[in-house]
VOGU-3710 file (C-alpha; in Angstrom, 3 decimals, decimal comma):
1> xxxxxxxxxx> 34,862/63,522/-46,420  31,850/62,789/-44,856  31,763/62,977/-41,290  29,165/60,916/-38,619  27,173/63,345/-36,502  25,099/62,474/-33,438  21,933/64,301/-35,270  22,785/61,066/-37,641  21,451/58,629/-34,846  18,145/59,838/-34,409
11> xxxxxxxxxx> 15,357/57,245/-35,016  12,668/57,296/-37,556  9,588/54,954/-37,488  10,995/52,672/-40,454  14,468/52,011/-38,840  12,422/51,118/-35,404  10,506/48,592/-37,501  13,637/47,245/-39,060  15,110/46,528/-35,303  12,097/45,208/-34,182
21> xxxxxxxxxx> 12,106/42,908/-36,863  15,591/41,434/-36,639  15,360/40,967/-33,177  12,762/38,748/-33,544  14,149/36,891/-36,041  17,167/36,020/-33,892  14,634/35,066/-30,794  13,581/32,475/-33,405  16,616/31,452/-34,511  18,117/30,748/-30,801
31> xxxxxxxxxx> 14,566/28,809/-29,389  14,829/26,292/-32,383  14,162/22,693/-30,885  16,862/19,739/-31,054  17,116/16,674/-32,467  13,602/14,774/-32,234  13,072/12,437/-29,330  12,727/8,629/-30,453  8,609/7,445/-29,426  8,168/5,538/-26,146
41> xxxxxxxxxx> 8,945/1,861/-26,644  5,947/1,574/-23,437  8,688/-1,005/-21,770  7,427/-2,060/-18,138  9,887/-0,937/-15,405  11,481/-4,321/-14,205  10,870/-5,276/-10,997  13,080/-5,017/-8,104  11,490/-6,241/-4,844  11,112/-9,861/-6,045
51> xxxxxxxxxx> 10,943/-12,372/-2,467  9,970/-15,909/-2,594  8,846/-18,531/0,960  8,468/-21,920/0,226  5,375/-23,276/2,260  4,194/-26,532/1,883  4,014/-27,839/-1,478  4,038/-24,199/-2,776  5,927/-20,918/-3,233  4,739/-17,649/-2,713
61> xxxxxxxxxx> 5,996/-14,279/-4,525  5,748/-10,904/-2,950  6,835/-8,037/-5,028  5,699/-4,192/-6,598  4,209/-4,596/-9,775  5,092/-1,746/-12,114  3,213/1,158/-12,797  5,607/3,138/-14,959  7,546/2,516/-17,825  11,515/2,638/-18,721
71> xxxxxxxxxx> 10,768/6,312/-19,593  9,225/6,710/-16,225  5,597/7,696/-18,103  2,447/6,244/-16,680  1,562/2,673/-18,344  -1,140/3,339/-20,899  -4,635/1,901/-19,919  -3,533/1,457/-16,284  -2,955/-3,072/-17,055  0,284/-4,695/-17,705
81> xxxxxxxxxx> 0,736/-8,074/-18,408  3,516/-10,014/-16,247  5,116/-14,140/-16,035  6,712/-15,938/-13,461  9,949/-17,918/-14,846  11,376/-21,000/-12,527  14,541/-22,174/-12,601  17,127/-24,860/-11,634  20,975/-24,939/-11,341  22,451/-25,142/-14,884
91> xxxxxxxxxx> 19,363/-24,952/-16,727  17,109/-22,361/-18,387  14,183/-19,975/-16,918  11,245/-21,607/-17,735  7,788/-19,623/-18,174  5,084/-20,929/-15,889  2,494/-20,691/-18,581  -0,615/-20,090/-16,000  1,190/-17,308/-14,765  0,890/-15,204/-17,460
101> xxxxxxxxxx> -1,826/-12,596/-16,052  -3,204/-8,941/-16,665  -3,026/-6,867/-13,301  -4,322/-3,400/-12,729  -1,272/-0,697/-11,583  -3,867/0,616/-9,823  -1,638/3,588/-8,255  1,006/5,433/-10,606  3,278/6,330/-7,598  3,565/2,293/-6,944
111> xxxxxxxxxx> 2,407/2,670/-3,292  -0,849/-0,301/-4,086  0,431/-2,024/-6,248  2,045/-4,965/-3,952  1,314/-8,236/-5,829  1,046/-11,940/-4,566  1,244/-14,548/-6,373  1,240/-18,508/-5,467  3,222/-21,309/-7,788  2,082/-24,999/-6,615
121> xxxxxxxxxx> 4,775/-26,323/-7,145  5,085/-29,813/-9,868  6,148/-33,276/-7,940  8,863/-33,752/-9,500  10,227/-30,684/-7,598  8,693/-31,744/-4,648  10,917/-35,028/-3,959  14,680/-35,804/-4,213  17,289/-33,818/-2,653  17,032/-30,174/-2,150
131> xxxxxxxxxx> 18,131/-27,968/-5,275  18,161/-24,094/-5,062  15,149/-22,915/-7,035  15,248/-19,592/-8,745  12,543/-17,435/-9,913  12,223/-14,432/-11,880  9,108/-11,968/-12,918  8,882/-10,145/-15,988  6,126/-7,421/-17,488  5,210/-6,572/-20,778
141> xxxxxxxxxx> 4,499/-3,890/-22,969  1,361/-4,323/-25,853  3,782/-5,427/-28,078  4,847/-8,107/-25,879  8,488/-6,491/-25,573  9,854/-6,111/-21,904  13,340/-4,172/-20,474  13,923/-7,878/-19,157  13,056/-9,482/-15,965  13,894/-9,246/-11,957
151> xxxxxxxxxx> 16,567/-10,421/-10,488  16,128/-14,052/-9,015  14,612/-14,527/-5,885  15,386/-18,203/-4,107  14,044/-20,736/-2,917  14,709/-24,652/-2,886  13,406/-28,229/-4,052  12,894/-31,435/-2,027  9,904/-32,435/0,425  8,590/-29,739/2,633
161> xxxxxxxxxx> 8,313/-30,059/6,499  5,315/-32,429/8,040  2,701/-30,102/9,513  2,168/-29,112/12,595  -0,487/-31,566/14,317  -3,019/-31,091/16,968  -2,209/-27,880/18,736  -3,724/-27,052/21,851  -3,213/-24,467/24,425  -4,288/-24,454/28,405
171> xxxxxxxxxx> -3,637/-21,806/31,239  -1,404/-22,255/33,749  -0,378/-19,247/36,490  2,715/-18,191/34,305  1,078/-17,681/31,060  -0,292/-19,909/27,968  1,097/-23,345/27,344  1,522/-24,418/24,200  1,653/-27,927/23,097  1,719/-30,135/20,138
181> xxxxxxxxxx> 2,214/-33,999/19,214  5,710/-34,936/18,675  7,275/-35,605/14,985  10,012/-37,031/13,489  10,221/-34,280/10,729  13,324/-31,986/10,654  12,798/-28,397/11,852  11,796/-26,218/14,355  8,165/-25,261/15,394  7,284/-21,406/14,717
191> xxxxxxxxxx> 3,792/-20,051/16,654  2,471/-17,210/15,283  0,240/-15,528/17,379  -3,219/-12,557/16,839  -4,183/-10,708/18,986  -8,100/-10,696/18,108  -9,025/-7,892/20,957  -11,158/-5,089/19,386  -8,994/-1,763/19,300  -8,629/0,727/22,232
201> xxxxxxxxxx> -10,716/3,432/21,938  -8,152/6,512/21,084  -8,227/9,166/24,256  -9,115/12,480/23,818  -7,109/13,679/26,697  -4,871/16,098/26,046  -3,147/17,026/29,671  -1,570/13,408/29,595  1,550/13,722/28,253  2,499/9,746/28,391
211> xxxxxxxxxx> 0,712/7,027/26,471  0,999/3,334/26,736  2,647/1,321/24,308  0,086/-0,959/22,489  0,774/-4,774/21,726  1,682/-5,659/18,252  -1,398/-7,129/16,955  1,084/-10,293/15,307  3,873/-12,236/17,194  6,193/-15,418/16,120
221> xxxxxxxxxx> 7,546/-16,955/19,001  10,250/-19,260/18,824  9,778/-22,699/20,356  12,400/-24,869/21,600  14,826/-26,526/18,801  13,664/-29,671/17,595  16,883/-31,584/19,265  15,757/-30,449/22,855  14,195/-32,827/25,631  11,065/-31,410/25,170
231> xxxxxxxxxx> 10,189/-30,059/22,074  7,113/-30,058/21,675  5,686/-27,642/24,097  6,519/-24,172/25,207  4,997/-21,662/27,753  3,996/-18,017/25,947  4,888/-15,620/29,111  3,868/-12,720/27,119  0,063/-13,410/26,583  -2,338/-11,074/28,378
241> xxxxxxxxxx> -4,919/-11,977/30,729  -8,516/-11,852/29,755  -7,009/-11,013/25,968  -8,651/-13,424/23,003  -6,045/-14,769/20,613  -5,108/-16,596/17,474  -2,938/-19,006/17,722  -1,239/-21,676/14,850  2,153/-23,152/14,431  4,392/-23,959/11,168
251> xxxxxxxxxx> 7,531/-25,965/10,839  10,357/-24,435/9,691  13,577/-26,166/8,345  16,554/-24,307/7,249  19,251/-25,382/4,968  22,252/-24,145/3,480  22,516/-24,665/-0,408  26,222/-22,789/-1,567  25,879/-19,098/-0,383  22,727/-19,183/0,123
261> xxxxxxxxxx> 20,152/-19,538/3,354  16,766/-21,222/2,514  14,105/-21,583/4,826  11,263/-24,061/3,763  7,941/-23,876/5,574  5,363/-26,535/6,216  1,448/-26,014/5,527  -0,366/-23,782/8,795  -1,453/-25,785/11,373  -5,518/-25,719/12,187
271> xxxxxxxxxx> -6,402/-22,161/14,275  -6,989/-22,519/17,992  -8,655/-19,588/19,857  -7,261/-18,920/23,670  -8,059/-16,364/26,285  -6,166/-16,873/29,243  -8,156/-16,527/32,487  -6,669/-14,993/35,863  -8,107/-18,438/37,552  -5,170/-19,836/38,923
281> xxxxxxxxxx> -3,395/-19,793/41,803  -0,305/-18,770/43,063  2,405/-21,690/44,023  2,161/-22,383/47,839  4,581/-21,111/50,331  6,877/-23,511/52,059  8,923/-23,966/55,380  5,873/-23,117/57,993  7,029/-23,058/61,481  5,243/-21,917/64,761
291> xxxxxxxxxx> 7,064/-20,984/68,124  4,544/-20,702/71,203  6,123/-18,371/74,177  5,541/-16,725/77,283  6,263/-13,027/77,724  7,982/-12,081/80,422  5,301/-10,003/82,520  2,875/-10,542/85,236  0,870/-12,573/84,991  3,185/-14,078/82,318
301> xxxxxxxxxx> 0,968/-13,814/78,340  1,396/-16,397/75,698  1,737/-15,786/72,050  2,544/-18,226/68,730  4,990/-16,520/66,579  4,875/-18,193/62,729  6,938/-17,705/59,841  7,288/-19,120/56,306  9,077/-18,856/53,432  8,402/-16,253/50,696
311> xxxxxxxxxx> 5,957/-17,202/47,233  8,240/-15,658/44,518  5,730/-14,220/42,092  8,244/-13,202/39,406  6,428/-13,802/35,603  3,037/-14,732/37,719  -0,082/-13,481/35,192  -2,114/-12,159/38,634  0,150/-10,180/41,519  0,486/-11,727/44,478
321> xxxxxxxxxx> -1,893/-9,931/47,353  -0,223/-11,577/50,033  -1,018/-14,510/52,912  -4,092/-16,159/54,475  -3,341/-17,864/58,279  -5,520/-20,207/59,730  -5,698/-21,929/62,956  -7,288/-25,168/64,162  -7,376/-26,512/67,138  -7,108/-30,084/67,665
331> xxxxxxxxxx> -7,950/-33,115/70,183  -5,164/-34,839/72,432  -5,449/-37,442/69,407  -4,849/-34,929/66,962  -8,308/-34,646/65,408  -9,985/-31,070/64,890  -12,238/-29,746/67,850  -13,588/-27,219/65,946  -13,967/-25,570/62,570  -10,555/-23,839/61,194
341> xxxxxxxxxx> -10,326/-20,106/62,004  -8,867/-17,266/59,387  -6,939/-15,319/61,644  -6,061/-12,121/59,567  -8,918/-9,935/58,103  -6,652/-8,915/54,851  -3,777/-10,490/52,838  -0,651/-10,541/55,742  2,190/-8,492/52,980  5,159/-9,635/54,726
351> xxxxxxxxxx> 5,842/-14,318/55,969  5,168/-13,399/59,361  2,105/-13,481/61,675  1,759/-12,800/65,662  -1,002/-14,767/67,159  -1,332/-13,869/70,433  -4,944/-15,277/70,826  -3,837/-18,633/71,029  -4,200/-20,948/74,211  -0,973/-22,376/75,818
361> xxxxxxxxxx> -3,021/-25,492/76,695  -4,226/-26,526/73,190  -2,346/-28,501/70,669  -3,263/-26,470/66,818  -3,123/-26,958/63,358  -1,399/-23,749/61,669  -1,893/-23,357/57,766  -1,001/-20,919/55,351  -1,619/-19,878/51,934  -0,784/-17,323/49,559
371> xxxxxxxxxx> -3,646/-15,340/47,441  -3,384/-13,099/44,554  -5,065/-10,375/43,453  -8,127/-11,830/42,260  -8,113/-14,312/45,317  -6,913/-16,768/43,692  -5,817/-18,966/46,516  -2,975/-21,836/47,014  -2,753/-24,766/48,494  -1,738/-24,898/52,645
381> xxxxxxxxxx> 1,746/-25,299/54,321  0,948/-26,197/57,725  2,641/-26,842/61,100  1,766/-28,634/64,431  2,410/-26,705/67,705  1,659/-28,550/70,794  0,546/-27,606/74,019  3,511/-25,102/75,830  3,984/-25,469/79,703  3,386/-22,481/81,522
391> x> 6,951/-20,705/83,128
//
């Protein structure tokens, strides 16, 4: 019998090649590639972010055109070639023929590639009860195949809104009022307003550890419905002084068609520019009354106490500084006998003023008004205060 000895594992140069060899061959054998993959079709993703706004005779789509395809590889040549498809209840998506168009993808992560596009739309569509209007985008690959188009986005039928018609704006103490000329047209009157300042310089401070919230540079304000007293006006308390602006108004009518909300838009109204200037004054104060008196010392001193009621400055554009008293005094008959006098040298803060330069003997004219910041002034309360026997 022949019997296995460890001198029988030692290695010789041809049994190292043989190992060598067979290894290999089973590295081979276990990196062997699957099944082959089937070639790109080049299929368009479909879109997803599909919106459609109804202003005027016209609809406007907003959505990401796509820069990949279904196998999530760039689309060759950086162009794909997309239609808009409209559609009413119960019938078919119709292709808009002139919206068949070549874009550019422009960014292959999708973050430029927002898209507009505007369908005017036909007459008959623009008459006649309101219908819920559907529309759908597809792209294209070269071979004019597509992975099928976006879901709808809505919209509706039927005559648009009437414009918005001469729209003006004027100052008043509270802010920028608004007006327009009335209309029968259904809907409610949007304003959307620019600010057209040039930026704030950035600050280079670095110890300041608060900043100051900036204005958004575009505002809608609601106006009051179109079933109010008044509604064609409104007051914008928000404006800034000495801050130019942009100002134009849109009507906007809002109907319910099954489950869903619609809102049709009319056409923009013209652009009016407005800066509102800190040039008018405060409301006057009210409820003026003067008491003449004798103090009690000798000889006995006279004195005109006066007070008024309070200017409420809430929502005013320009603080209020304060008060301005004047006296002047007057004939037995109640004309003036001299020129009117500013008693105080700065704003009074508080409705109250001592006067004790005032003569016991002479009937006066007391007037007051309040001033703002940027002296601004009001008009007068005033007050009679007739001669006061002496004690």
């Amino acid at each position: 019998m022949h019997l296995f000895r460890p001198a029988d594992l030692r290695a010789t140069p041809r049994s190292i090649g043989y190992l060598v060899l067979s290894a290999t061959l089973a590295a081979l054998g276990c990196a062997s590639p699957g099944p082959p993959r089937a070639p790109s079709l080049h299929l368009p993703q479909p879109v997803r972010d599909l919106t459609a706004a109804r202003i005027g005779n016209t609809v406007q789509l907003h959505f990401t055109a796509p820069s990949r395809t279904t196998d999530k590889l760039p689309i060759r040549g950086g162009r794909v070639t997309g239609q808009l498809c409209r559609q009413l209840p119960h019938q078919p998506c119709l292709a808009i023929a002139s919206s068949r168009v070549s874009i550019a993808t422009l960014n292959p992560n999708g973050t430029d590639n927002i898209v507009t596009w505007t369908d005017t739309l036909p007459p008959a569509l623009t008459v006649g009860p309101p219908q819920l209007l559907a529309y759908r985008v597809e792209f294209f690959s070269p071979l004019n195949r597509s992975a099928g188009p976006s879901a709808p986005a809505f919209t509706a039928t039927g005559p648009a809104p009437a414009p918005v018609e001469d729209l003006h704006a004027e100052g008043t103490r509270l802010g920028t009022l608004l007006t327009w000329n009335p209309s029968p047209s259904p809907g409610d009157v949007l304003l959307r307003r620019e600010d057209i300042s040039p930026p704030k310089p950035k600050s280079h401070n670095n110890l300041s550890a608060t900043t100051t919230p900036t204005q958004p540079a575009i505002l809608w304000l609601q106006t009051h419905p179109s079933d109010s007293p008044q509604p064609n006006h409104t007051l914008d308390t928000t404006t800034l002084p000495d801050t130019p602006y942009h100002y134009l108004a849109q009507r906007r009518l809002t109907l319910q068609l099954g489950a869903s909300t619609i809102d049709l838009r009319s056409e923009p109204s013209s652009t009016i520019s407005f800066i509102l200037k800190q040039i008018y004054p405060p409301p006057p104060p009210t409820g003026l009354t003067a008491l003449g008196f004798f103090t009690p010392t000798t000889p006995p001193t006279f004195a005109v106490d006066l007070i008024w009621q309070p200017v409420d400055d809430a929502g005013l554009i320009t603080p209020l500084a304060g008060y301005n008293l004047y006296r002047e005094p007057l004939t037995p008959t109640g004309e003036p006998a001299a020129p009117r006098q500013q008693l105080n040298t700065a704003p009074i803060p508080t409705p109250a003023f001592h006067d004790p330069t005032a003569s016991a003997a002479t009937p006066y004219r007391y007037s007051v008004t309040a001033v703002d910041a940027k002296g601004n002034q009001s008009p007068a309360a005033a007050t009679l205060l007739q001669p006061t026997a002496t004690p």
